[in-house]
C-alpha positions as a LaTeX table, in Angstrom:
\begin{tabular}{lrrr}
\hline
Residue & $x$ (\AA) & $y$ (\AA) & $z$ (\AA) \\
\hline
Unk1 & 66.15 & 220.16 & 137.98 \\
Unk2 & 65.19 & 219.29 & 133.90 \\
Unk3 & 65.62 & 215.94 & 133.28 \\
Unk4 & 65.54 & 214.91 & 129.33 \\
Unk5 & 64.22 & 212.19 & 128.26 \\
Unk6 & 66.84 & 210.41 & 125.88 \\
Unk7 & 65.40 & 209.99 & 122.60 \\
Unk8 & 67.82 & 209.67 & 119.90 \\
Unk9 & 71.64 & 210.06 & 120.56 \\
Unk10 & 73.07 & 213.29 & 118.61 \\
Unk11 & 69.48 & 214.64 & 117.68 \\
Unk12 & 67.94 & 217.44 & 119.36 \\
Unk13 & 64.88 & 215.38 & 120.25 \\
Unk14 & 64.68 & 215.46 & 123.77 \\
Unk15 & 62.37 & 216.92 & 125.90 \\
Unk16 & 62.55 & 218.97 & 129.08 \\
Unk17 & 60.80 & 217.38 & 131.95 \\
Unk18 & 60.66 & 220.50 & 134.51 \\
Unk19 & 61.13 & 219.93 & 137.97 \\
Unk20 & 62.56 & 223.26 & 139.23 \\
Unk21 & 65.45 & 224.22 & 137.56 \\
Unk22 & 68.00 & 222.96 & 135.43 \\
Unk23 & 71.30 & 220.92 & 135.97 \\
Unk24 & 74.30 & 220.63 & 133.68 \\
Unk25 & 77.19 & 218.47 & 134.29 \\
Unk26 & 78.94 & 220.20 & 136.10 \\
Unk27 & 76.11 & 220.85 & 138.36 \\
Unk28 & 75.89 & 216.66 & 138.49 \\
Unk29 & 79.03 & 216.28 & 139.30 \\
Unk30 & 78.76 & 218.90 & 142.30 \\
Unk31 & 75.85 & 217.08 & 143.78 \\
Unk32 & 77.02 & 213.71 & 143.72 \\
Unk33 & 80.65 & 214.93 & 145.09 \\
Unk34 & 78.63 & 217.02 & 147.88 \\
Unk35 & 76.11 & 213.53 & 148.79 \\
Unk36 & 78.93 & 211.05 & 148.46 \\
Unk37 & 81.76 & 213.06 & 150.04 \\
Unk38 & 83.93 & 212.12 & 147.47 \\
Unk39 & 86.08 & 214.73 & 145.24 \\
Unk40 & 84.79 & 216.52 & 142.49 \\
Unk41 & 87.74 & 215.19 & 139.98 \\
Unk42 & 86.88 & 211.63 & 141.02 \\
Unk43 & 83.12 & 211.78 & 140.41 \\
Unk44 & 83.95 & 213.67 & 137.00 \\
Unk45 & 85.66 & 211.07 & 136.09 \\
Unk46 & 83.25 & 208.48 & 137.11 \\
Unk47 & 80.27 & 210.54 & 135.37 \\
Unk48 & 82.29 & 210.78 & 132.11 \\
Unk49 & 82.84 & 206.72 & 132.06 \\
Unk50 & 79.00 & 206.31 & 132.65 \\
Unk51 & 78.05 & 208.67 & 130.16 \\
Unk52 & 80.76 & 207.33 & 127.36 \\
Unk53 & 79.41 & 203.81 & 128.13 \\
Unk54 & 75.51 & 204.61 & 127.57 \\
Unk55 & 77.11 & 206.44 & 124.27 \\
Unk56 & 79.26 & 203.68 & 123.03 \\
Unk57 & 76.38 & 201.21 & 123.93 \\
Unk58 & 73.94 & 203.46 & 121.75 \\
Unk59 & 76.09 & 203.64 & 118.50 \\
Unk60 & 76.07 & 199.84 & 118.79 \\
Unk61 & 72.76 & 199.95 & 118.04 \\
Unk62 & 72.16 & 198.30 & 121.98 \\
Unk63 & 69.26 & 199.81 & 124.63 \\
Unk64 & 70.26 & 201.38 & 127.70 \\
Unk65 & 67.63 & 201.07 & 130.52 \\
Unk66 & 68.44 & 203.33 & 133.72 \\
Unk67 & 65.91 & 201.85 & 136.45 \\
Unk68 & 63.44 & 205.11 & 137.29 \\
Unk69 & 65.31 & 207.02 & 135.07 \\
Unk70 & 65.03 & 206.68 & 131.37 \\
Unk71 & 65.88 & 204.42 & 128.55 \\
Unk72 & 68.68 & 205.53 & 125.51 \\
Unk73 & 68.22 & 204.21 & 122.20 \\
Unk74 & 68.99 & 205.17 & 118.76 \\
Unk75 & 66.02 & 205.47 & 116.36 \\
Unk76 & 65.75 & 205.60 & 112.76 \\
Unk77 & 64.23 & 208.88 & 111.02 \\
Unk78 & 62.79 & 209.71 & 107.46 \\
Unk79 & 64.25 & 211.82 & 106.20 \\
Unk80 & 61.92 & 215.43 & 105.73 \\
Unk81 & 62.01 & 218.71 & 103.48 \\
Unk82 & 63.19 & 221.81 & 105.25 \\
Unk83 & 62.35 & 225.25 & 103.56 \\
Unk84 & 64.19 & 228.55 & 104.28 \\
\hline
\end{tabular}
């Protein structure tokens, strides 16, 4: 499983932390249905709120702290020269 640490919200700035694997959404949701016994649809739906909160939160400009899991914030940049 890669778990990202959550840098900058709409950036590319995050970085893998390997443990084995990786896991998309869709692989969340199948987990969580499979530990919790509940149906894939409703956990979908219950990932999507959780992960449109932490978003919403974000854009506010607020920090989102996930106990032993990882802290979402939005960070300013400078601006920097790209050359072809």
């Amino acid at each position: 499983m890669t778990f990202l640490a959550a840098q900058d919200y709409g950036g590319s700035t995050t970085q893998p932390h390997d443990m084995g694997g990786q896991m998309n959404k869709g692989g969340l949701v199948s987990e969580v249905a499979k530990r919790t016994g509940l149906s894939k649809a409703d956990v979908a739906r219950v990932v999507d709120a959780s992960i449109d909160a932490v978003r919403d939160a974000v854009v506010k400009g607020e920090r989102v702290t996930l106990a032993d899991f990882g802290t979402f914030e939005r960070k300013h940049r400078n601006e920097r020269i790209a050359r072809n």
